[in-house]
PyMOL Python script that loads the backbone (N, CA, C, O; Angstrom):
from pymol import cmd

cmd.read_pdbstr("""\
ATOM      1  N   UNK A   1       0.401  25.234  -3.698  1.00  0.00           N
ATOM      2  CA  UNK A   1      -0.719  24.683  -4.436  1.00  0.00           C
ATOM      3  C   UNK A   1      -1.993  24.888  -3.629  1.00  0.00           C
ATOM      4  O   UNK A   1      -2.169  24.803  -2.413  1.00  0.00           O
ATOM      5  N   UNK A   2      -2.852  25.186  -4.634  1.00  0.00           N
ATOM      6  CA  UNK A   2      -3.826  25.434  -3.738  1.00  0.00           C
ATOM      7  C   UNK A   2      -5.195  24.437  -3.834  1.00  0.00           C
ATOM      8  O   UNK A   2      -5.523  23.804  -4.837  1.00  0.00           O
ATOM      9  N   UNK A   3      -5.780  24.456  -2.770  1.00  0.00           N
ATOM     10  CA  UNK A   3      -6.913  23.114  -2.832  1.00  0.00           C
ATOM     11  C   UNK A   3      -8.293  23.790  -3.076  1.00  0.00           C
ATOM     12  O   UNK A   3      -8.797  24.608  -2.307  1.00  0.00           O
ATOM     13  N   UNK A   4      -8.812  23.372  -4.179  1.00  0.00           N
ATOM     14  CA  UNK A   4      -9.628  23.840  -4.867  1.00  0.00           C
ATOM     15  C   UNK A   4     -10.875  22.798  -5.118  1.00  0.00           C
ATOM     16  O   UNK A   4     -11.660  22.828  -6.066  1.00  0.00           O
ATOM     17  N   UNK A   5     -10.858  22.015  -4.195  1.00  0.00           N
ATOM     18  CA  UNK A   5     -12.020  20.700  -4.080  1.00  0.00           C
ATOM     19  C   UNK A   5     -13.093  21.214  -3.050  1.00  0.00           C
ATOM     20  O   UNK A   5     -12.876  22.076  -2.199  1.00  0.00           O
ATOM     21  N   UNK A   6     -14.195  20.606  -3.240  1.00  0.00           N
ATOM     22  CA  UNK A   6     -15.279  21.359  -2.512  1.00  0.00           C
ATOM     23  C   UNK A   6     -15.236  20.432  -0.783  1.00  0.00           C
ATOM     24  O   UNK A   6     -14.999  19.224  -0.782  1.00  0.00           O
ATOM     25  N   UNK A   7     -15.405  20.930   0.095  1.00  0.00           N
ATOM     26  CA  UNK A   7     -15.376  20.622   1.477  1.00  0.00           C
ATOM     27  C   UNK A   7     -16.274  19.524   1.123  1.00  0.00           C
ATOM     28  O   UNK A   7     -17.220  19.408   0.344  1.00  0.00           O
ATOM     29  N   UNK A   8     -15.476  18.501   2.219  1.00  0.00           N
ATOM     30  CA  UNK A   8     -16.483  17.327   1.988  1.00  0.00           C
ATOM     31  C   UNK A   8     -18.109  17.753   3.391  1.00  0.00           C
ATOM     32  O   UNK A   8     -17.986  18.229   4.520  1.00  0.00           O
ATOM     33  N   UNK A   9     -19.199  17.405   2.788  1.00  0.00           N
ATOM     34  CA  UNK A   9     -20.189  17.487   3.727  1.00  0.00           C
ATOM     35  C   UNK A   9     -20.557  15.796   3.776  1.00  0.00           C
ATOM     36  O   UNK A   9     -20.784  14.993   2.872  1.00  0.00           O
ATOM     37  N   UNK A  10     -20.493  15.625   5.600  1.00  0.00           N
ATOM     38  CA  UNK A  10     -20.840  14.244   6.088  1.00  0.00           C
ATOM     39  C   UNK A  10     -22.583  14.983   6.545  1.00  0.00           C
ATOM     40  O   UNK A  10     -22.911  16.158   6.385  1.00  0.00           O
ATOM     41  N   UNK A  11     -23.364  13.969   7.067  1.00  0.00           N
ATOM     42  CA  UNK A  11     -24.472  14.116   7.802  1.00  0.00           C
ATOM     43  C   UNK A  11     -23.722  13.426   9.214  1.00  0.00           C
ATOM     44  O   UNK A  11     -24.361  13.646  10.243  1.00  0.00           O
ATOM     45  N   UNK A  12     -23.024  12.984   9.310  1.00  0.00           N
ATOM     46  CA  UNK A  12     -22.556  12.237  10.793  1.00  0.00           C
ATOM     47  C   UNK A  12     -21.055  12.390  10.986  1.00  0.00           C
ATOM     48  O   UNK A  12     -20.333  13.102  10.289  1.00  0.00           O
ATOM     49  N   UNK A  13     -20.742  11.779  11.823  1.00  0.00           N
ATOM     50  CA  UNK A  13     -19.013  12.502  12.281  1.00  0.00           C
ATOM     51  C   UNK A  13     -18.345  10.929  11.353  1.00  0.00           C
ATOM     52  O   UNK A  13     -17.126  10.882  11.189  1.00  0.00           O
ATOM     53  N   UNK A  14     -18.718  10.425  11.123  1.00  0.00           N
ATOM     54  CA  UNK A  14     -17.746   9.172  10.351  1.00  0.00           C
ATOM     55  C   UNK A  14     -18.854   8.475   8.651  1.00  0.00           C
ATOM     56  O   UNK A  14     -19.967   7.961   8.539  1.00  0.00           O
ATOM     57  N   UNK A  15     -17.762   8.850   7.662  1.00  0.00           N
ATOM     58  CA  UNK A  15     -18.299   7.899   6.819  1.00  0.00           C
ATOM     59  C   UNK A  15     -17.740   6.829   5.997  1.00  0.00           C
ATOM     60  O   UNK A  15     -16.627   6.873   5.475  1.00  0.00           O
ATOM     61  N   UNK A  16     -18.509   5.941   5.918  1.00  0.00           N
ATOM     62  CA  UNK A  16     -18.086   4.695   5.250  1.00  0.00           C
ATOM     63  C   UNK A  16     -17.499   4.483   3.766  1.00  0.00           C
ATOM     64  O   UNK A  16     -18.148   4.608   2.727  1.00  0.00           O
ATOM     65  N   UNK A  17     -16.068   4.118   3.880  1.00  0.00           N
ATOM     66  CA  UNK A  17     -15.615   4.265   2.234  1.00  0.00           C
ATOM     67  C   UNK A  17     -14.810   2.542   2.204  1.00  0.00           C
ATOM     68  O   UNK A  17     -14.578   1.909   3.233  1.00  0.00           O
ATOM     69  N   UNK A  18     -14.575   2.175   1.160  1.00  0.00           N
ATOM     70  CA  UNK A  18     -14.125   1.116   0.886  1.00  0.00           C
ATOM     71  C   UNK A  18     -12.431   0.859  -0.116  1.00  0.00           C
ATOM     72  O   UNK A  18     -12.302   1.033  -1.328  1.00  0.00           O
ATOM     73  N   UNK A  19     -11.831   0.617   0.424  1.00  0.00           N
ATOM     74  CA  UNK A  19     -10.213   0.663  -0.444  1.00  0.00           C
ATOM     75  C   UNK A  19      -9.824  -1.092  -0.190  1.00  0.00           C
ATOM     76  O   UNK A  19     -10.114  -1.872   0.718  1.00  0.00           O
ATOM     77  N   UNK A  20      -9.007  -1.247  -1.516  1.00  0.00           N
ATOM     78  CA  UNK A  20      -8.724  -2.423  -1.246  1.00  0.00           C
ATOM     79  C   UNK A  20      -6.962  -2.153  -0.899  1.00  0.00           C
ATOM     80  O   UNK A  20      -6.512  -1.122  -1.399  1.00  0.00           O
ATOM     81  N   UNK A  21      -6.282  -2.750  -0.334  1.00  0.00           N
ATOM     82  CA  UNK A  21      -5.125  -3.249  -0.208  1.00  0.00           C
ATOM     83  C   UNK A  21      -4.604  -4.378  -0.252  1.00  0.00           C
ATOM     84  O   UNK A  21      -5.306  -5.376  -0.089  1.00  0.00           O
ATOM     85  N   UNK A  22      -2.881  -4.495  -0.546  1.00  0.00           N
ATOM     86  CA  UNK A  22      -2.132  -5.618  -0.943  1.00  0.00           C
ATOM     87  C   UNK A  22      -2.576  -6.572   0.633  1.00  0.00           C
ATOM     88  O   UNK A  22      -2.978  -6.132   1.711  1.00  0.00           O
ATOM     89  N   UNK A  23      -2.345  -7.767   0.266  1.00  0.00           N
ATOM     90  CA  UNK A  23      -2.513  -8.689   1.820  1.00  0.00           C
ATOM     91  C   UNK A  23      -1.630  -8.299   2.742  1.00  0.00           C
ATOM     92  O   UNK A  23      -1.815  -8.199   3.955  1.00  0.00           O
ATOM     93  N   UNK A  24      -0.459  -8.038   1.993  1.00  0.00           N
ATOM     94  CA  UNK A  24       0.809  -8.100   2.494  1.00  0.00           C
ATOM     95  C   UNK A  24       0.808  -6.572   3.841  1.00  0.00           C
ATOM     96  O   UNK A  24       1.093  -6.572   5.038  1.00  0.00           O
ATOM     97  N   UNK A  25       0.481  -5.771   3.171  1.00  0.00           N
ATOM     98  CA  UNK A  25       0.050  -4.510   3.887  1.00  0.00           C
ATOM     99  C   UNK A  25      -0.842  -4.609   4.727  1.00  0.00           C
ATOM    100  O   UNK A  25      -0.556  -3.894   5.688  1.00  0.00           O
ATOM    101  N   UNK A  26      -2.286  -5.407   4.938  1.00  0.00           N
ATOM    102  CA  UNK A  26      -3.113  -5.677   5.729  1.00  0.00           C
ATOM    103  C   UNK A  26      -2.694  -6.493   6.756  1.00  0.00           C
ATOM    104  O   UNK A  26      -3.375  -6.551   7.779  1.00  0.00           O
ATOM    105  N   UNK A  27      -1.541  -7.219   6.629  1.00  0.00           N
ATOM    106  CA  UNK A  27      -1.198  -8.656   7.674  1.00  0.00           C
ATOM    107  C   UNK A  27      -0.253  -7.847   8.519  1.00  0.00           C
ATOM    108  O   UNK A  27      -0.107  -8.263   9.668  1.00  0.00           O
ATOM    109  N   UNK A  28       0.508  -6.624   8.123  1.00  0.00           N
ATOM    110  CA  UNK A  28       1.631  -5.703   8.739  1.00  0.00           C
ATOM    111  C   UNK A  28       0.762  -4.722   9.409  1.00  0.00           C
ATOM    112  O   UNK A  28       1.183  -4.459  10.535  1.00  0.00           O
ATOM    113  N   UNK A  29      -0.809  -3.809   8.934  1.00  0.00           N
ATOM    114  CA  UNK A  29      -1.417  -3.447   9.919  1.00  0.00           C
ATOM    115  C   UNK A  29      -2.002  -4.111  10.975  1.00  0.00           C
ATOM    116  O   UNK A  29      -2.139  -3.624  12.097  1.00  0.00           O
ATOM    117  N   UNK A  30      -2.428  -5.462  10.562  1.00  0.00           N
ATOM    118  CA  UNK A  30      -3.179  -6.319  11.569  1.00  0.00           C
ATOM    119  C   UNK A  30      -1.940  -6.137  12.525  1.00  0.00           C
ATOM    120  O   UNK A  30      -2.125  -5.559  13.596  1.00  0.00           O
ATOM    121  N   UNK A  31      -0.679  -6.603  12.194  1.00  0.00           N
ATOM    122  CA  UNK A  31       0.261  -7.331  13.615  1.00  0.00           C
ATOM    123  C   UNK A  31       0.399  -6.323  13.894  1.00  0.00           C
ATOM    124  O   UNK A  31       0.474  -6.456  15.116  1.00  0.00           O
ATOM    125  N   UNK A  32       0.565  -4.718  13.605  1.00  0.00           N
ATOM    126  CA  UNK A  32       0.858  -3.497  14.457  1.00  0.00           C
ATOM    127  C   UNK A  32      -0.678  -3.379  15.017  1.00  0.00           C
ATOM    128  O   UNK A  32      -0.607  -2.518  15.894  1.00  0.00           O
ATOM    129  N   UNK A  33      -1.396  -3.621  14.968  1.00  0.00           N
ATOM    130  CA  UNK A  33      -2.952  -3.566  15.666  1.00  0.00           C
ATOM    131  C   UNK A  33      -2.985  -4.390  16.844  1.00  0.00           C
ATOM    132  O   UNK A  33      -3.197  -4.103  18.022  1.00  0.00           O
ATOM    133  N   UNK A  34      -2.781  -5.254  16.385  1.00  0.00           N
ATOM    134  CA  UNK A  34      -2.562  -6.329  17.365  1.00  0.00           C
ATOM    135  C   UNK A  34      -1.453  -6.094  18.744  1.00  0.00           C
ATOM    136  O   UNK A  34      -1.685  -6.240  19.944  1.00  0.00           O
ATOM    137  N   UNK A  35      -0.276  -5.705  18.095  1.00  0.00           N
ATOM    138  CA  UNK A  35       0.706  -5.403  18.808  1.00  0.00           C
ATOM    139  C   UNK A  35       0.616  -4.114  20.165  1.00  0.00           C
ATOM    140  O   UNK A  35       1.078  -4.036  21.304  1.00  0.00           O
ATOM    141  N   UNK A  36      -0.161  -3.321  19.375  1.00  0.00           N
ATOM    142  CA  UNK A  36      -0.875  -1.706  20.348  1.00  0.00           C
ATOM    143  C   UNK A  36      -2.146  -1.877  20.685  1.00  0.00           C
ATOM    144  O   UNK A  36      -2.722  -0.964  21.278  1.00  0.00           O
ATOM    145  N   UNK A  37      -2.740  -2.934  20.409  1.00  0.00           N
ATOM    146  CA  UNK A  37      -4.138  -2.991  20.826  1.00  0.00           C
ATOM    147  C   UNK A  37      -5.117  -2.277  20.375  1.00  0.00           C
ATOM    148  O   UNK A  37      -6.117  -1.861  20.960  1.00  0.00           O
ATOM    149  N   UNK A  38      -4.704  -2.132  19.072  1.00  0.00           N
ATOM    150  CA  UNK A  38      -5.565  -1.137  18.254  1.00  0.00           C
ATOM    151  C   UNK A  38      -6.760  -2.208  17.498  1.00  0.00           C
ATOM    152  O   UNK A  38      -7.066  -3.263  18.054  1.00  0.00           O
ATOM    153  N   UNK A  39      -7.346  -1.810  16.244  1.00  0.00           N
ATOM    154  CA  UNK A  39      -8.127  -2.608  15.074  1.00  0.00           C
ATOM    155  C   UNK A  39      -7.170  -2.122  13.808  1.00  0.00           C
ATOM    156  O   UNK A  39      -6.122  -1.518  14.035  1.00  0.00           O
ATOM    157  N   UNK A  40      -7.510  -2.363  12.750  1.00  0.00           N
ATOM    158  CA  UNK A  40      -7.190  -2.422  11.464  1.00  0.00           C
ATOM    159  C   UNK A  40      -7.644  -0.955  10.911  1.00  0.00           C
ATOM    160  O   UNK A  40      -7.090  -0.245  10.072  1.00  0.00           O
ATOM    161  N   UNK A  41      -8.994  -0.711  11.759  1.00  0.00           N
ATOM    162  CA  UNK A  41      -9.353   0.607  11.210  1.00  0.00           C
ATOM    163  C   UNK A  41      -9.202   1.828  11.989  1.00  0.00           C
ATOM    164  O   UNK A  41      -9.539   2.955  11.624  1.00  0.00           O
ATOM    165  N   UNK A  42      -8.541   1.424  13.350  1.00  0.00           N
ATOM    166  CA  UNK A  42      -8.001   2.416  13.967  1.00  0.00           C
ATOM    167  C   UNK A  42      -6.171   2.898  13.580  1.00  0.00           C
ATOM    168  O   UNK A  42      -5.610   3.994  13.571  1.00  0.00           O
ATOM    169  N   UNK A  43      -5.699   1.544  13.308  1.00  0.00           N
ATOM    170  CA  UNK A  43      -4.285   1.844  12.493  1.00  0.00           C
ATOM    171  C   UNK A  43      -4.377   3.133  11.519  1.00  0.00           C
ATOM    172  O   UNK A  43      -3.936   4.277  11.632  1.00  0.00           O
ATOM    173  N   UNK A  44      -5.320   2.315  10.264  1.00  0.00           N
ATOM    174  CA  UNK A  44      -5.377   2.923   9.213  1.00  0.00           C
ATOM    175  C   UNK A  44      -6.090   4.398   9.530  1.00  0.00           C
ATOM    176  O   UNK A  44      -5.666   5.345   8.867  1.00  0.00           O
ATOM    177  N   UNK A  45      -6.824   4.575  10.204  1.00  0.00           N
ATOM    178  CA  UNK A  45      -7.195   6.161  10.638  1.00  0.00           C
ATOM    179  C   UNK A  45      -6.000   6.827  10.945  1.00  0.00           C
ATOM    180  O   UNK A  45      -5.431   7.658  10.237  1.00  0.00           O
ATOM    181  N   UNK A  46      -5.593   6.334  12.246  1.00  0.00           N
ATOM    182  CA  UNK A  46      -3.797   7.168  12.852  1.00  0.00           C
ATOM    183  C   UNK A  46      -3.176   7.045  11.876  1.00  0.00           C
ATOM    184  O   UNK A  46      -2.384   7.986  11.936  1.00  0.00           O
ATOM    185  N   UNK A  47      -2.936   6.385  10.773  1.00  0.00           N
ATOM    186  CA  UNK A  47      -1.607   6.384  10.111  1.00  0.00           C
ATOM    187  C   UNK A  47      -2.014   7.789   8.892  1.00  0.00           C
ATOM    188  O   UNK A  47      -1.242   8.606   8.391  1.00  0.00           O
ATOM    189  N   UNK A  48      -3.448   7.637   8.721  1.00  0.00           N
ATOM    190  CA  UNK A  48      -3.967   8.574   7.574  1.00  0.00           C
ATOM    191  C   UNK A  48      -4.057  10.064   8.041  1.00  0.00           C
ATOM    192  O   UNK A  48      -3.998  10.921   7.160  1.00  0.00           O
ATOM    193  N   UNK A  49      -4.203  10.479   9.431  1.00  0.00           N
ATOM    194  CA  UNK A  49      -4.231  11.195  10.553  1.00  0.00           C
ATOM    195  C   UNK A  49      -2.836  11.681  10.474  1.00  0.00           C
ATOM    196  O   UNK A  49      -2.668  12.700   9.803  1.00  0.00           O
ATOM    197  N   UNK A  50      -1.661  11.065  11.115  1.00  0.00           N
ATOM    198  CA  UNK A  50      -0.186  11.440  11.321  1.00  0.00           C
ATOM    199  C   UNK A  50      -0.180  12.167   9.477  1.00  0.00           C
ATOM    200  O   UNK A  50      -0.065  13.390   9.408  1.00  0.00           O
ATOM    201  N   UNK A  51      -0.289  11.467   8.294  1.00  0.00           N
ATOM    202  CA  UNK A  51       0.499  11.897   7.409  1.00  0.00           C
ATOM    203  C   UNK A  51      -0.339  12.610   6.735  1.00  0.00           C
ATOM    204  O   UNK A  51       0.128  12.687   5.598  1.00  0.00           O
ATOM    205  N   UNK A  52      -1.565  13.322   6.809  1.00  0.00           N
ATOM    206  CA  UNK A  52      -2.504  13.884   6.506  1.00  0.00           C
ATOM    207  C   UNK A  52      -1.598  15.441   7.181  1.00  0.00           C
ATOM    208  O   UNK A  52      -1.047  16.346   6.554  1.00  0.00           O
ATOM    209  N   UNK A  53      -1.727  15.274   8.372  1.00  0.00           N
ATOM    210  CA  UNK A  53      -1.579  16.459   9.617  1.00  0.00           C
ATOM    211  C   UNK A  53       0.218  16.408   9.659  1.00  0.00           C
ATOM    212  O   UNK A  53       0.756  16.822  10.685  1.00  0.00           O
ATOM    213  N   UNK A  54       0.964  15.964   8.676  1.00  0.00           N
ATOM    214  CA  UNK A  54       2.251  16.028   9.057  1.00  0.00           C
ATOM    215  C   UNK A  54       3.097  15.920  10.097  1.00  0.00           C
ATOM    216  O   UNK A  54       4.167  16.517  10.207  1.00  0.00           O
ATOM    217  N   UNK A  55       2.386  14.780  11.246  1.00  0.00           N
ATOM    218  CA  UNK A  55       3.109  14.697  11.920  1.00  0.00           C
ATOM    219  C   UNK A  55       3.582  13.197  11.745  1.00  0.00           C
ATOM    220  O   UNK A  55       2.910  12.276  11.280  1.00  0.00           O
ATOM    221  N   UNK A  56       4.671  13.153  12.141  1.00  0.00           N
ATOM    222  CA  UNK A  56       5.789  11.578  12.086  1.00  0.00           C
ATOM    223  C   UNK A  56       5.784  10.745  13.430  1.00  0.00           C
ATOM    224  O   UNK A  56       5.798  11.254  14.550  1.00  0.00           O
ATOM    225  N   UNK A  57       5.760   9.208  13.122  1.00  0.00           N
ATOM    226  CA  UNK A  57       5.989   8.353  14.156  1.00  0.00           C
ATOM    227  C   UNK A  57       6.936   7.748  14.750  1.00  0.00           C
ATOM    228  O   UNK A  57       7.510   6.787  14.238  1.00  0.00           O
ATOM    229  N   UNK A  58       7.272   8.296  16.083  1.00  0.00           N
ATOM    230  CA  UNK A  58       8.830   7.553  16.784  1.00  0.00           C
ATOM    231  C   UNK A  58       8.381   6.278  17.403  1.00  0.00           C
ATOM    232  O   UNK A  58       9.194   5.542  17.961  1.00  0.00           O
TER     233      UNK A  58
END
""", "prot")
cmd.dss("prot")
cmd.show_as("cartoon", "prot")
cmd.util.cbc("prot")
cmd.orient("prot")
């Protein structure tokens, strides 16, 4: 399949988007955040990162 969407153009290296999620999912990133010493939005980057880029977590 081929990707046929136009390249996203940022003006800066990070931009701001908004998603909602279940609580239930937010309280399981918080305690893995918590747990690695990460944030909520560093989880959710690595986790979007690993399965974006196909790589898996041991």
């Amino acid at each position: 399949m081929t990707d046929k969407s136009d390249p996203i153009k940022c003006s800066d290296d990070t931009e701001q988007i908004v998603i909602n999620l279940p609580c239930r999912l937010v309280e399981r990133v918080k305690r893995y955040g918590d747990e690695h010493g990460n944030t909520i939005t560093g989880v959710v980057i690595e986790a979007l990162d690993a399965l974006l880029g196909g790589r898996t977590v041991k």
